[in-house]
C-alpha positions, 0 to 999 in steps of 0.5 A: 601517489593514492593521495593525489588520486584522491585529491584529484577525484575529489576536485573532480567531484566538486566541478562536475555538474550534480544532476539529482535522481529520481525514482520514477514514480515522484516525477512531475509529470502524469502517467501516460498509458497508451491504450495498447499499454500491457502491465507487467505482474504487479501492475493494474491499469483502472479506468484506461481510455483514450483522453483519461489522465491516470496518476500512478499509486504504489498500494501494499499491505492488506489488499488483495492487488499489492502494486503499482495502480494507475487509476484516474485523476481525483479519485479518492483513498476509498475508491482507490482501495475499491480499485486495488480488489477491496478491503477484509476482515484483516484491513485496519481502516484506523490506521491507513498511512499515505506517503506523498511527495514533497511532504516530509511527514505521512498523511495518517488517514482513519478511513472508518471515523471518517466513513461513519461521520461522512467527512470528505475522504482525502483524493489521491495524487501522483506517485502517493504510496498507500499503506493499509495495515493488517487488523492483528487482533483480528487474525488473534481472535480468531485464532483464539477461536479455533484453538478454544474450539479444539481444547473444548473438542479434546477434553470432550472426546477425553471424557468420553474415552474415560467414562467409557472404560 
């Protein structure tokens, strides 16, 4: 009986129409945000007016605005990272990763080589997901900082308790 079931589940399975699924953010068409448009948390909307077309990114990583953004068509990895609140001290800008779709490998973007040598800086499209990742040495160094600030500070306060016995 479970084997005929089966049987006929899968013959089913194969005569159905498949329809494939997308995720929302890589449809074909652009964003459209009407004015009166009110995001949710995570969610900004740069640049809305009436006739502006706005292309949706998802941003994380070290930016103070993680989430979907809807800026404007042709703007670029600067810009849109202007957009997203800027970036800090934390922000590796060497190694900025871009997952577009219909392409297969992420787009590895230096965005400092490519601030001081002036190149072009690559435009954002539709439903790309940006990554900026965080500068760790960065957050070492200054930890190393502090914790030599303090051990110098202890072993001062050390010697001065000592000598004045």
């Amino acid at each position: 009986m479970m084997r005929t079931v089966i049987s006929f589940v899968l013959v089913l399975s194969f005569l159905l129409p498949v329809t494939p699924l997308h995720a929302e953010s890589v449809d074909e068409e652009f964003t459209h945000i009407s004015p009166k448009h009110s995001p949710g948390g995570g969610e900004f909307v740069h640049g809305q007016g009436y006739g502006k077309i706005l292309i949706r990114l998802l941003m994380f990583g070290s930016i103070p605005q993680q989430g979907i953004h809807y800026v404007p068509e042709g703007t670029d990895l600067l810009f849109g990272i202007l957009y997203a609140g800027g970036y800090g001290d934390s922000t590796k800008l060497t190694d900025i990763t871009i997952r577009r779709k219909g392409m297969p490998e992420l787009i590895h973007v230096d965005l400092e080589s490519i601030i001081e040598e002036g190149a072009a800086i690559p435009k954002l499209k539709d439903g790309d997901i940006i990554n900026l990742p965080f500068n760790w040495r960065r957050d070492y160094q200054e930890f190393m900082f502090f914790t030599s600030i303090f051990s110098s500070l202890t072993g001062l306060i050390l010697s001065i308790a000592l000598l004045t016995r």
